[in-house]
C-alpha positions as CSV (number, residue, x, y, z in Angstrom):
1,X,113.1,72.3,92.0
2,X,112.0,72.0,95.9
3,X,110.8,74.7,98.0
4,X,113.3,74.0,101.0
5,X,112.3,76.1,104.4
6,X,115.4,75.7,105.5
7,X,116.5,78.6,102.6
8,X,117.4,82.3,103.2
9,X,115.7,85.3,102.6
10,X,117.9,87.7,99.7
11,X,117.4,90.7,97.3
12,X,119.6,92.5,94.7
13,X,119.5,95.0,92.5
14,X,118.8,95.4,88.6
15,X,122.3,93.9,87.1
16,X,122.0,91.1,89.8
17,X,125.2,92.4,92.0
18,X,125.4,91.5,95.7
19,X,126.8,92.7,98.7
20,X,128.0,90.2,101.3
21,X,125.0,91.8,103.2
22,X,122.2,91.2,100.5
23,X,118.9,89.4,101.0
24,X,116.3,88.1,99.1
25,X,112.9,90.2,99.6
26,X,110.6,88.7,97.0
27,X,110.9,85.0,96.9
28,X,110.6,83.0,93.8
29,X,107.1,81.6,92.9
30,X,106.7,77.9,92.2
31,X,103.2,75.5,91.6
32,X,103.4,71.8,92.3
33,X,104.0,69.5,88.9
34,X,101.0,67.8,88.1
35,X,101.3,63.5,88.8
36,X,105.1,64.4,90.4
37,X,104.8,64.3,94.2
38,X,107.9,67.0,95.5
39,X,108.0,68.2,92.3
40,X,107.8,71.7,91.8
41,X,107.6,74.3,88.4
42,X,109.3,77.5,88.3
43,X,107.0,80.3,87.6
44,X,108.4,83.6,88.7
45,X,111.8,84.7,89.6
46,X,114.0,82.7,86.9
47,X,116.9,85.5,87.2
48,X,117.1,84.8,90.8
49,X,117.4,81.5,90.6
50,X,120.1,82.0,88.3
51,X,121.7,84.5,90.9
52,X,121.6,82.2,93.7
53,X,122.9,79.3,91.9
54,X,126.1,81.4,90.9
55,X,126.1,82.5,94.8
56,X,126.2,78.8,95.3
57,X,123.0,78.3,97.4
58,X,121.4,75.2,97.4
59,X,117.9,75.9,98.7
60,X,115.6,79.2,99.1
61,X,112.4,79.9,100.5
62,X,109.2,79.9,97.9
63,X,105.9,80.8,97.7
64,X,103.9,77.9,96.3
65,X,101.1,78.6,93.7
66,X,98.0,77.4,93.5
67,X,97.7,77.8,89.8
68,X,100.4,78.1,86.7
69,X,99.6,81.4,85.3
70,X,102.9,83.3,85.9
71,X,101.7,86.8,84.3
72,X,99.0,87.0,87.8
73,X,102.5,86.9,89.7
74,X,103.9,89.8,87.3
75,X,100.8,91.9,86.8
76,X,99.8,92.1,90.8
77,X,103.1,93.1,92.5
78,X,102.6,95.5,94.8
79,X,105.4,97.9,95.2
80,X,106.3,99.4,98.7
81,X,104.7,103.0,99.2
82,X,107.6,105.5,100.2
83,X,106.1,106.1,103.5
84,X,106.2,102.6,103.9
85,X,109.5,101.9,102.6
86,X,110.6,105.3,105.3
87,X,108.8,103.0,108.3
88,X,111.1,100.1,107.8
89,X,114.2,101.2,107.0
90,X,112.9,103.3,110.4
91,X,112.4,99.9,112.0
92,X,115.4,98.1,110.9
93,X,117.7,100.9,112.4
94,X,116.1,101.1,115.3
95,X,117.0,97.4,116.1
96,X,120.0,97.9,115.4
97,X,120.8,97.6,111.5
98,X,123.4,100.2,110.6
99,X,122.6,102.5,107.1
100,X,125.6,100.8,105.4
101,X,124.3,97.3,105.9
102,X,120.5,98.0,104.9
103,X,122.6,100.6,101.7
104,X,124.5,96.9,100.6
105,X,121.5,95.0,101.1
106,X,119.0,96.9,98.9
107,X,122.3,97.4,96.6
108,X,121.6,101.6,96.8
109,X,124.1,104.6,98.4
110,X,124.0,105.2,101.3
111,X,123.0,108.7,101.2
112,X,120.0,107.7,99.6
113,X,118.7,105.7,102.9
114,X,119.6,108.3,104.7
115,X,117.3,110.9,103.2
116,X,114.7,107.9,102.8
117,X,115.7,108.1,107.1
118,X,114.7,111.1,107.5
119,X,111.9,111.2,104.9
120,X,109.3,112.7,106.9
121,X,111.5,115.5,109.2
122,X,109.1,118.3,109.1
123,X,106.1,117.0,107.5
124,X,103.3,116.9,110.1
125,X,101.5,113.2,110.9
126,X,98.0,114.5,109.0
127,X,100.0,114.9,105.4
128,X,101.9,112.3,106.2
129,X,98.7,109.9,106.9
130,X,97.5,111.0,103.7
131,X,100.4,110.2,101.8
132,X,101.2,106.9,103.3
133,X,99.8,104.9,100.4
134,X,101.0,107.2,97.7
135,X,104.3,106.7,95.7
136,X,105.4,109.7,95.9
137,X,109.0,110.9,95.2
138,X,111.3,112.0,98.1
139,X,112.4,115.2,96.5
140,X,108.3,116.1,96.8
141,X,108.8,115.6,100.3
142,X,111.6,118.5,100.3
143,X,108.8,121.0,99.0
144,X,106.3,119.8,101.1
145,X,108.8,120.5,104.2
146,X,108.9,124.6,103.1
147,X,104.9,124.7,103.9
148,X,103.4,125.1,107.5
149,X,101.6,122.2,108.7
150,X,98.0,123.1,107.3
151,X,99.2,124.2,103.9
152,X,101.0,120.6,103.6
153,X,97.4,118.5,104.4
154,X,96.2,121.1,101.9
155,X,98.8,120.0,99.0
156,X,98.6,116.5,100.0
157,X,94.9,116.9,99.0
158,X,95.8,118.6,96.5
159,X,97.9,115.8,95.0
160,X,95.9,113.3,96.1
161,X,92.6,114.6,93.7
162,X,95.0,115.5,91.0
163,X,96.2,112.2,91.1
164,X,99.8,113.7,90.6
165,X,102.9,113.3,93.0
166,X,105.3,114.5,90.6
167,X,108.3,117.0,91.6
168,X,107.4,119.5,89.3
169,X,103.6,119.6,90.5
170,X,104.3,119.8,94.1
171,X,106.9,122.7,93.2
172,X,104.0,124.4,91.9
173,X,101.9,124.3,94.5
174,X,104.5,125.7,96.5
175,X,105.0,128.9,94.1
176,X,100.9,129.3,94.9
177,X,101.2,129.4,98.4
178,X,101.2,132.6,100.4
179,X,104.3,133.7,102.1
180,X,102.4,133.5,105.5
181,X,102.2,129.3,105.2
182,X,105.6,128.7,104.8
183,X,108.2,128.0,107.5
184,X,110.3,130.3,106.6
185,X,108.5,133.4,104.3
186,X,112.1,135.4,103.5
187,X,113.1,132.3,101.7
188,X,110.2,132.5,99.1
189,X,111.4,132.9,96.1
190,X,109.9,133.8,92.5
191,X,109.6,130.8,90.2
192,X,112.0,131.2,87.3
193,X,109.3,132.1,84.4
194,X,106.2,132.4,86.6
195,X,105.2,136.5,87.0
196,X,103.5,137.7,90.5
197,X,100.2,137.7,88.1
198,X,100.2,134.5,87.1
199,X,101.5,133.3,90.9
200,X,98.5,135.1,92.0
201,X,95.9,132.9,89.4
202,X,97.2,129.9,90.5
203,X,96.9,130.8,94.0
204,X,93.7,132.0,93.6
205,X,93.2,128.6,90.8
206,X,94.1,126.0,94.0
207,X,91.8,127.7,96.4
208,X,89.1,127.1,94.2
209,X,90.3,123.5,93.6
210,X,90.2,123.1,97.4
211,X,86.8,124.2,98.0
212,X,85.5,122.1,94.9
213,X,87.5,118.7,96.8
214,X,85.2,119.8,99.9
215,X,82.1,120.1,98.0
216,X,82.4,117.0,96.4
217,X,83.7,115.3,99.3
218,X,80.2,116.6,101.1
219,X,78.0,115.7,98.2
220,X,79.8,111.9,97.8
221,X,78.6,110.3,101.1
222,X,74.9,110.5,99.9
223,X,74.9,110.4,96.4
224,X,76.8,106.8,96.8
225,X,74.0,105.9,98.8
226,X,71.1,107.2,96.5
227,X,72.6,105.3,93.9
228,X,73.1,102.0,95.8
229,X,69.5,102.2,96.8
230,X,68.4,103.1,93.8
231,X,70.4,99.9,92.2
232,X,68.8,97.6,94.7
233,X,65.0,98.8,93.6
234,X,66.0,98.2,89.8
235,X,67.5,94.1,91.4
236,X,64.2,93.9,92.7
237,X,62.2,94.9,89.6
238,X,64.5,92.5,87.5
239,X,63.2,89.6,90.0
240,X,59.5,90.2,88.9
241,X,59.4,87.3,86.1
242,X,56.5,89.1,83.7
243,X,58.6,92.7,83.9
244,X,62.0,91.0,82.7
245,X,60.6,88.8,80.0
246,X,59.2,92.7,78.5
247,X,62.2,94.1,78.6
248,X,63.7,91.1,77.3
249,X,61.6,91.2,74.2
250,X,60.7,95.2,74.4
251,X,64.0,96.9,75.3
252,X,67.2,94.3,75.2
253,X,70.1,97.1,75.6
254,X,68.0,98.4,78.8
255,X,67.9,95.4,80.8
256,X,71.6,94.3,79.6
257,X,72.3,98.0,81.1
258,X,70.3,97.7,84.9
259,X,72.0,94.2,85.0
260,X,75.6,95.4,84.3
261,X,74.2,98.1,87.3
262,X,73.3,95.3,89.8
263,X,76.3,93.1,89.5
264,X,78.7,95.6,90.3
265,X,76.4,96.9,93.0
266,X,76.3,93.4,94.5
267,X,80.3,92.9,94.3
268,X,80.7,96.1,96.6
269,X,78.0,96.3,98.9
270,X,76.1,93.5,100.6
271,X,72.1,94.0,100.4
272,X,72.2,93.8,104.3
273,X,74.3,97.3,104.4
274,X,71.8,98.4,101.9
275,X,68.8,97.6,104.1
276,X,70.5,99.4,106.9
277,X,70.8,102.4,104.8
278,X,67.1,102.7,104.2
279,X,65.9,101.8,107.6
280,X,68.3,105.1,108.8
């Protein structure tokens, strides 16, 4: 097979249906043949070859490998954010793509790019800053919409330390906020199986949540920095010949320990950074 520049760029959906409108958004992967000049190996994205052949096509854009291993293709895909996937659809309307052509393309209804459209109607920029990374579903988005502007940056932080973006958690968080944070307080309505008791512990349960996110924030800045510091003493003992060969011979599992400490001190932070740090 030949990676051709003169290809197209195509996507479909699971089943491998197309539109007259769909594109290809994640290009097969191919690595050169080893002693073939122009010869190239499939590695990842057999099914769309297959798809394209049936379309007829006779050349498609590819990335080309530097190695063979096709599971580092499968195991590092990075999927669009739903922020992120919100800002382009954003972008492709606004040069004029209409919702039925980007709907066919991406092989979805057309409802559902609208409301990925208007994904962010009535969520303020902070929460939506902090949630531009985040997969997080779009009916989460339709809670987060019933909260005032502060209480949203407060349940994205929420989310965000709970590690949870789910419906169901974000629902909850809106059954412990107060009447006076939400847009509209008449509308508040009692969770089905949640009495005003327990709606008043987990109100009281997510304050003290917050305040422990602030506290820890506070406290992370410096303790990082301690620590990193403290790694960079323990590299310098390790480079004193006589002390190593000790706990070589004296204490094996110790030194295997401060050397597991100062190799994954030195892939994050350079010892110039460190320096810095200590001079401040």
């Amino acid at each position: 097979m030949g990676a051709n520049e003169n290809g197209f760029s195509c996507r479909w959906g699971p089943e491998g249906n197309f539109g007259a409108a769909s594109r290809l958004i994640e290009p097969p992967v191919v690595a050169h043949t080893a002693g073939q000049d122009g010869s190239f190996k499939l590695l990842d994205g057999h099914v769309r070859l297959h798809v394209l052949k049936e379309m007829g096509e006779t050349s498609v854009i590819c990335l080309v490998a530097t190695d063979d291993e096709s599971f580092t293709y499968n195991k590092r895909i990075s999927r669009l954010a739903t922020i992120q996937e919100h800002k382009m659809i954003l972008r492709a309307v606004e040069r004029g793509v209409s919702e039925a052509r980007i709907a066919a393309a991406l092989n979805v209804n057309i409802a559902l790019i609208r409301q990925k459209r208007t994904l962010l109607n009535g969520i303020c920029p902070e929460a939506a800053e902090l949630l531009k990374a985040r997969h997080c579903p779009i009916n989460s988005f339709r809670f987060l919409r019933k909260m005032k502007p502060l209480r949203q940056i407060q349940a994205a932080d929420l989310m965000i330390a709970a590690n949870n973006y789910t419906v169901p958690y974000v629902e909850a968080i809106l059954a412990a906020t107060d009447s006076a944070d939400l847009v509209d307080p008449t509308a508040k309505k009692a969770t089905a199986g949640v009495t005003r008791e327990q709606a008043e512990l987990m109100r009281s349960e997510m304050a003290n949540l917050q305040k422990n996110i602030k506290l820890i924030e506070g406290a992370l800045g410096p303790d990082h920095l301690r620590l990193v510091v403290a790694g960079r003493f323990v590299e310098r003992l390790l480079q004193n010949d006589r002390l190593a060969r000790y706990l070589d011979r004296s204490h094996g599992e110790i030194l295997s320990e401060f050397r597991q400490i100062v190799a994954q001190l030195s892939q994050h932070v350079p010892l110039a950074e460190v320096e810095n740090g200590e001079s401040a």
